[in-house]
C-alpha positions in Angstrom: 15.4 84.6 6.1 18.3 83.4 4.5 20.3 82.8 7.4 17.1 80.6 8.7 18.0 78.7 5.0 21.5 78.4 5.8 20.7 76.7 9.1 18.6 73.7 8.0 20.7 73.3 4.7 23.7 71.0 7.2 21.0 68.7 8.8 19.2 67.9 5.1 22.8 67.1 3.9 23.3 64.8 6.4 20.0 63.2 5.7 20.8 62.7 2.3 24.3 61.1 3.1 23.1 58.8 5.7 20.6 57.4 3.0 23.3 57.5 0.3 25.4 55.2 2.6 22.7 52.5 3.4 21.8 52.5 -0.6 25.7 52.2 -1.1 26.1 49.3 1.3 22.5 47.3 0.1 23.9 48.2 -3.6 27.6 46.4 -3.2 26.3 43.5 -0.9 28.3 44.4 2.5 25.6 42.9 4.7 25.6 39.8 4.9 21.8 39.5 5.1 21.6 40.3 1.2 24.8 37.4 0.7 22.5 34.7 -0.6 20.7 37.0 -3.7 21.7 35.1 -7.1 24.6 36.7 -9.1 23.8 37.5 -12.9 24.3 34.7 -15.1 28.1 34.2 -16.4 29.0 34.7 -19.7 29.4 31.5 -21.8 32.9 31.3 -22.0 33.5 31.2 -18.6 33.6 27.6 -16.4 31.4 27.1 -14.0 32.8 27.6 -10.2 34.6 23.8 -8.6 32.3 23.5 -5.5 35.3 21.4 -4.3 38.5 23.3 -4.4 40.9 22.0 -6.8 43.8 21.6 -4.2 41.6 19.7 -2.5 40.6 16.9 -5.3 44.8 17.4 -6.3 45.0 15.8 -2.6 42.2 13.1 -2.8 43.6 12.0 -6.3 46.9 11.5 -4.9 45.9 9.6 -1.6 43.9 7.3 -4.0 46.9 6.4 -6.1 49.3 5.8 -2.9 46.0 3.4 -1.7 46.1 1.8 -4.9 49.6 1.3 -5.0 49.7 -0.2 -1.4 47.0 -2.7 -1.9 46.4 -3.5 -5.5 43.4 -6.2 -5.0 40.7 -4.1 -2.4 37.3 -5.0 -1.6 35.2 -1.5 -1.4 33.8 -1.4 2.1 31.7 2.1 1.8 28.3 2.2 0.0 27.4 3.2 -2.2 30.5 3.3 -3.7 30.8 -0.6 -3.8 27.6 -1.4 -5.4 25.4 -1.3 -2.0 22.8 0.9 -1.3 23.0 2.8 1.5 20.1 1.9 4.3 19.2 5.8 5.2 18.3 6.5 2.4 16.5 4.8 0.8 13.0 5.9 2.3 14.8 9.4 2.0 14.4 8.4 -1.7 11.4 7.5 -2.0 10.0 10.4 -0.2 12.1 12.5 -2.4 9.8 10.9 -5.3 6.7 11.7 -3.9 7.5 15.2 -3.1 8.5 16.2 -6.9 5.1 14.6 -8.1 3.7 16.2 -5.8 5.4 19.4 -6.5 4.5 19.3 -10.3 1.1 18.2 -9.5 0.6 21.3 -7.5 2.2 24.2 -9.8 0.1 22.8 -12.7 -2.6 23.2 -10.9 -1.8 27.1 -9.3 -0.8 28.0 -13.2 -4.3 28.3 -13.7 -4.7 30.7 -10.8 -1.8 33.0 -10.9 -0.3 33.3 -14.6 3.6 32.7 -15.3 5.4 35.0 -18.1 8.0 33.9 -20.0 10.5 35.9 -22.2 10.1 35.5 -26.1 13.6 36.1 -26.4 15.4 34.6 -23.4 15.1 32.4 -20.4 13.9 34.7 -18.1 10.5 34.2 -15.7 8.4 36.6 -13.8 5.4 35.1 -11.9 2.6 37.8 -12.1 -0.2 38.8 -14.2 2.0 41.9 -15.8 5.4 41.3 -16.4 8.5 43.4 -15.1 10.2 46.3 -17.0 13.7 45.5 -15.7 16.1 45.3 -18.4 17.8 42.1 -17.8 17.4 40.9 -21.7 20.5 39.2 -23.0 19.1 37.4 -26.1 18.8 38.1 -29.8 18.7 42.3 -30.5 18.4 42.6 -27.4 20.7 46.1 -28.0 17.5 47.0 -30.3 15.2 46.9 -27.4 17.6 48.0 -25.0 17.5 44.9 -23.2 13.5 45.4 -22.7 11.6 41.6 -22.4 8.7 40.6 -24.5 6.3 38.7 -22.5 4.0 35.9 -23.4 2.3 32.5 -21.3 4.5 30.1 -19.7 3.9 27.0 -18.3 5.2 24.5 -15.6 8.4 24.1 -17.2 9.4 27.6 -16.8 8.6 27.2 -13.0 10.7 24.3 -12.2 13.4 22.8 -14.3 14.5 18.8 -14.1 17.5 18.2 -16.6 17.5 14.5 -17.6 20.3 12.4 -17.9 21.4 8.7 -18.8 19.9 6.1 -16.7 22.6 3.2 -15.3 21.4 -0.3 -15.4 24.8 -0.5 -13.4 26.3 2.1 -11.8 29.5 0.6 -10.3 30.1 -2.0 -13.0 29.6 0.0 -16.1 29.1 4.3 -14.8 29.9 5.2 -18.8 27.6 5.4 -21.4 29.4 5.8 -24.8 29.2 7.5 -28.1 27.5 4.8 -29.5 25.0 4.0 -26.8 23.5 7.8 -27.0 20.0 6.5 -28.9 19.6 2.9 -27.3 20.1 4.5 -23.5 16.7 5.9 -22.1 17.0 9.7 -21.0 15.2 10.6 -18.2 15.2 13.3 -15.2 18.3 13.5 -13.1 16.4 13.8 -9.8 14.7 10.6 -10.8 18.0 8.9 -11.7 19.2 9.7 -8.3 16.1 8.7 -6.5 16.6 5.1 -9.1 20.5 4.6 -7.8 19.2 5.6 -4.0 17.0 2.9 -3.7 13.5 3.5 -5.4 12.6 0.7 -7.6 10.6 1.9 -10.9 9.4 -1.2 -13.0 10.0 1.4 -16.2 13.8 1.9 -15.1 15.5 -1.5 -14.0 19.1 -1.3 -12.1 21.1 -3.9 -11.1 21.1 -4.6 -6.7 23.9 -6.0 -5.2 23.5 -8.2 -2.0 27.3 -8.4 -2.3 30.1 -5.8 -2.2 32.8 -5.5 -5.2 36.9 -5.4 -5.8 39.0 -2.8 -6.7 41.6 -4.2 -8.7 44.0 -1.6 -10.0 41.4 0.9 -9.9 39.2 -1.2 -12.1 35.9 -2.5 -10.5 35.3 -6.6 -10.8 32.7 -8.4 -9.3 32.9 -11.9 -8.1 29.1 -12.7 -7.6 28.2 -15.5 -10.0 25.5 -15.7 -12.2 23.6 -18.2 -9.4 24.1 -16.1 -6.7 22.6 -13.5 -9.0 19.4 -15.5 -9.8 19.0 -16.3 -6.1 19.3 -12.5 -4.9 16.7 -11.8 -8.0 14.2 -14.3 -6.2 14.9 -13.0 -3.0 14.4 -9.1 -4.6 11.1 -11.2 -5.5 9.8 -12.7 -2.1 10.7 -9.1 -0.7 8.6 -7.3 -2.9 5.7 -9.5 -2.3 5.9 -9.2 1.2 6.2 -5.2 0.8 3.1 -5.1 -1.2 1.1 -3.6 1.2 3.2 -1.2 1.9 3.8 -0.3 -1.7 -0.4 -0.6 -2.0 -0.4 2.2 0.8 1.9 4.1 0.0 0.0 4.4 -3.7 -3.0 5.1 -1.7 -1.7 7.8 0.4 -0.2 9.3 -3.1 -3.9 8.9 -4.6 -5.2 10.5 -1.3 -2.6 13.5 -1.8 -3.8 14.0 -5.0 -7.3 13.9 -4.5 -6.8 16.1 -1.4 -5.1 18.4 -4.0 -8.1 18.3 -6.3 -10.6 19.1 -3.7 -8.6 22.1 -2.5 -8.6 23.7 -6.5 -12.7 23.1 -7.3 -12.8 24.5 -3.8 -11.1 27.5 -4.8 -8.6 27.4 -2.1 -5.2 28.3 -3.3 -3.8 28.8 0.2 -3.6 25.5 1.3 -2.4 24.1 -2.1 0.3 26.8 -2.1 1.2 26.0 1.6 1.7 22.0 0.6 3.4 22.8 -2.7 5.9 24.6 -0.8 6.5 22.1 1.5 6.7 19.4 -0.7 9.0 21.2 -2.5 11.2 21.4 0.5 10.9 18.5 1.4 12.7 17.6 -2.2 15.1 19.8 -1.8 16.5 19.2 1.3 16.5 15.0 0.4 18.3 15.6 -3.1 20.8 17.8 -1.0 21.2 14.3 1.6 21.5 12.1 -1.2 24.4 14.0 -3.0 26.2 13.9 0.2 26.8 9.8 -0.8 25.7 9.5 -4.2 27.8 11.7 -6.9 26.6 13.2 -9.5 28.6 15.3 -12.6 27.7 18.2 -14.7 29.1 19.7 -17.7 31.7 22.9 -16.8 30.1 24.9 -19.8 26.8 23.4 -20.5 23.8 22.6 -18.5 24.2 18.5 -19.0 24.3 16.4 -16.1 24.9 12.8 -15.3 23.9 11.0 -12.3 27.0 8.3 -11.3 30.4 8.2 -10.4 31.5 9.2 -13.6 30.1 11.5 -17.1 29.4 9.7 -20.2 31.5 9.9 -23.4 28.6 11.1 -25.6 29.8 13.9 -27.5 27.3 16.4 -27.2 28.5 19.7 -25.8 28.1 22.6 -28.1 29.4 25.1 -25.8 32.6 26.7 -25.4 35.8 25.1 -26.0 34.2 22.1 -27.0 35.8 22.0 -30.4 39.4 21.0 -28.5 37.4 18.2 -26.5 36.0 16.9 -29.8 32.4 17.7 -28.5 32.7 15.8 -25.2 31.9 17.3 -21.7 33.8 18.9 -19.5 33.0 16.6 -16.3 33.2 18.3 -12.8 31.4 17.7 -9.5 27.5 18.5 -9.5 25.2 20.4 -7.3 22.0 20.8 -6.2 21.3 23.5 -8.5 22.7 21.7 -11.4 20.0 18.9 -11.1 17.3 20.5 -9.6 16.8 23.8 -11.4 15.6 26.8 -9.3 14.4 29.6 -11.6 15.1 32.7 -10.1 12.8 35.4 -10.5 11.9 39.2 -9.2 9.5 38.9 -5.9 6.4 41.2 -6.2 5.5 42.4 -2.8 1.8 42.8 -4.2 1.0 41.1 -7.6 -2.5 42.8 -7.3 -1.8 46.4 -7.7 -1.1 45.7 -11.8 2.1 47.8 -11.5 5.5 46.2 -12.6 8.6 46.3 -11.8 10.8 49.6 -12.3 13.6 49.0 -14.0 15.2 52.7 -12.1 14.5 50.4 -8.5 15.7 47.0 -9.4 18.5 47.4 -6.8 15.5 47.3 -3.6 13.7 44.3 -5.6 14.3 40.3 -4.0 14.7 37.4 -5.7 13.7 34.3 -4.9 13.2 30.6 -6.7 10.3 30.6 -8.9 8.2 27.8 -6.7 8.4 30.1 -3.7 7.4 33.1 -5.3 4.5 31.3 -7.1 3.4 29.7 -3.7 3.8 33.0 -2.0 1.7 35.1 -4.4 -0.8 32.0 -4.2 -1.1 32.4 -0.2 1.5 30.7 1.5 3.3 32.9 4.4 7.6 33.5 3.2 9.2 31.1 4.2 12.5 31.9 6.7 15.3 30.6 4.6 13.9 33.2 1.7 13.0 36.3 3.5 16.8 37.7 3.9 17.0 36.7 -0.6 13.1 38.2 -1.2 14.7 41.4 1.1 11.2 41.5 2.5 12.9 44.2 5.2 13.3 46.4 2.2 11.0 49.5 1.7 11.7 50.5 -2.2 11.1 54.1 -2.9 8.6 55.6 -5.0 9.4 56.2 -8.6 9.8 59.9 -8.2 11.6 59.6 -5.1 14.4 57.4 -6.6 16.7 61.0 -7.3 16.8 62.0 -3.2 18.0 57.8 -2.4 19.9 57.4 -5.4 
């Protein structure tokens, strides 16, 4: 009998070593399938990450002094960067507009199907009728707790989050907002602000449209175009727009028609198809604010979530994070990106939100993540989509909660 033990003691070993590896290798993040889940959140004295690498902007600053250098007196010949817009995209622009109305149109609308919680204590979101147990709490006593949320009702901020910036009546001529300027210059969303400088044309938000390029003289920008020529490309803005009325008319009916398309899919209780168009709408955004910021720059703040839509940050000084008592409370400019002015929220996927069990804290390590949109779409009916199944780790079978000691 115990030599029969003895026997089938070296293949349950092995068992248990093969599993220990695979946990091992999904724990560290060795396959790169599991490469895209979202770190923790750095701590607040640390910069945020140069998307460019600094050698690299060393090199450009350099090559753009020797330019200068050679040929004082330039005229810029690259939109946008000389005050033109830049002819692809502009409908890329305006589609990017329609999509994030159409985006908040549809999450307010699935908030009163599926519930949203938000943390009384910190920023974080779970989407779900029962919030999760993990212990991810980092605000106040959150040693008290043990790092345990408190849950109560969010709303469509907590889904989605569009910081607001400065808007530029002139982006090439005068990119700066100062000190001064901070309660007399509007604020308003950055993806707006980038859709404005792209080409869309709000009546709320005027900017200035060249028909002619500008100088670079000794790095400072001067334009030549006279205050005639001005008037005559304002009537000619004018005799375009007229003519483009109908296709500004049907483009607001097709918006009107979406929306009323999205009202008859709610009082017809089909979440499905609203969660399917919400997620491609919000797509669709995504992948035009990501085209845009290949021409059109953008800045961000290296300790604070502030962002400014331009060539350059404004001077307002308004940064309480770290550090910012040596830069006299201005920001610590660096190059934007996507995530900086379009805000995914992060949050745990639920593989069945229906079930009323939450997250285990003890089997966090087998749980996805994935932008707050998708996983509110996805619980609403709308099939994963392929760029999120390798973060959600939909391949994943967690454990059961007394089976985490034989994986672990």
């Amino acid at each position: 009998m115990n030599r029969r033990i003895l026997s089938e003691i070296p293949p349950i070993q092995a068992l248990n070593s093969r599993i220990r590896t695979l946990t091992v290798g999904l724990v560290e993040g060795d396959d790169p399938l599991y490469a895209d889940v979202p770190k923790p959140s750095r701590t607040k004295s640390d910069r945020k990450p140069y998307p460019t690498p600094m050698k690299v902007l060393i090199r450009r600053a350099k090559e753009e002094r020797e330019a200068r250098k050679a040929q004082p007196c330039r005229m810029l010949e690259e939109p946008p960067d000389n005050g033109l817009l830049v002819p692809d995209l502009v409908e890329v622009a305006h589609r990017v507009y329609r999509a994030r109305e159409s985006v908040l149109f549809g999450i307010s609308k699935l908030l009163g199907v599926i519930p949203i919680q938000r943390c009384r204590h910190c920023f974080e979101v779970h989407v779900g009728y029962v919030g999760h147990e993990i212990r991810t709490c980092t605000g106040p006593s959150s040693g008290i707790r043990s790092a345990t949320h408190e849950w109560r009702r969010g709303g469509v901020q907590d889904v989605i989050y569009f910081p607001k910036c400065f808007h530029l009546y002139d982006r090439v001529g005068k990119p700066r907002v100062g000190h001064d300027e901070r309660h007399s210059v509007r604020r308003i969303p950055a993806v707006v602000e980038l859709c404005i400088q792209a080409g869309l044309d709000l009546k709320k938000y005027p900017t200035k449209r060249r028909t002619k390029p500008v100088y670079c003289i000794e790095g400072r920008i001067v334009d030549f175009e006279s205050e005639t020529e001005i008037d005559e490309t304002k009537r000619g803005l004018s005799s375009v727009l007229k003519k483009s009325q109908s296709e500004i008319d049907s483009r607001a009916k097709n918006e009107q028609a979406g929306n009323a398309n999205f009202d008859a899919l709610i009082y017809s209780d089909n979440s499905r198809d609203l969660s399917i168009v919400t997620l491609e709408s919000w797509f669709e955004m995504v992948s035009g604010v990501r085209r845009i910021m290949e021409k059109y720059k953008a800045q961000t703040c290296g300790y604070c979530p502030e962002v400014q839509v331009g060539p350059k940050g404004h001077k307002v000084r308004m940064c309480k994070a770290s550090k910012h008592q040596s830069r006299n409370g201005l920001h610590a400019w660096q190059e934007a990106t996507i995530n900086d002015v379009v805000g995914p929220n992060y949050v745990w996927h639920v593989r069945d939100a229906h079930n009323g069990i939450p997250l285990d804290n003890d089997l966090k390590r087998y749980y996805g993540k994935a932008p707050a949109v998708v996983e509110l779409c996805v619980q609403g009916g709308a099939p994963i989509p392929e760029q999120c199944r390798s973060m959600m780790r939909v391949d994943v079978v967690p454990p059961d909660r007394d089976e985490v000691d034989l994986v672990a």
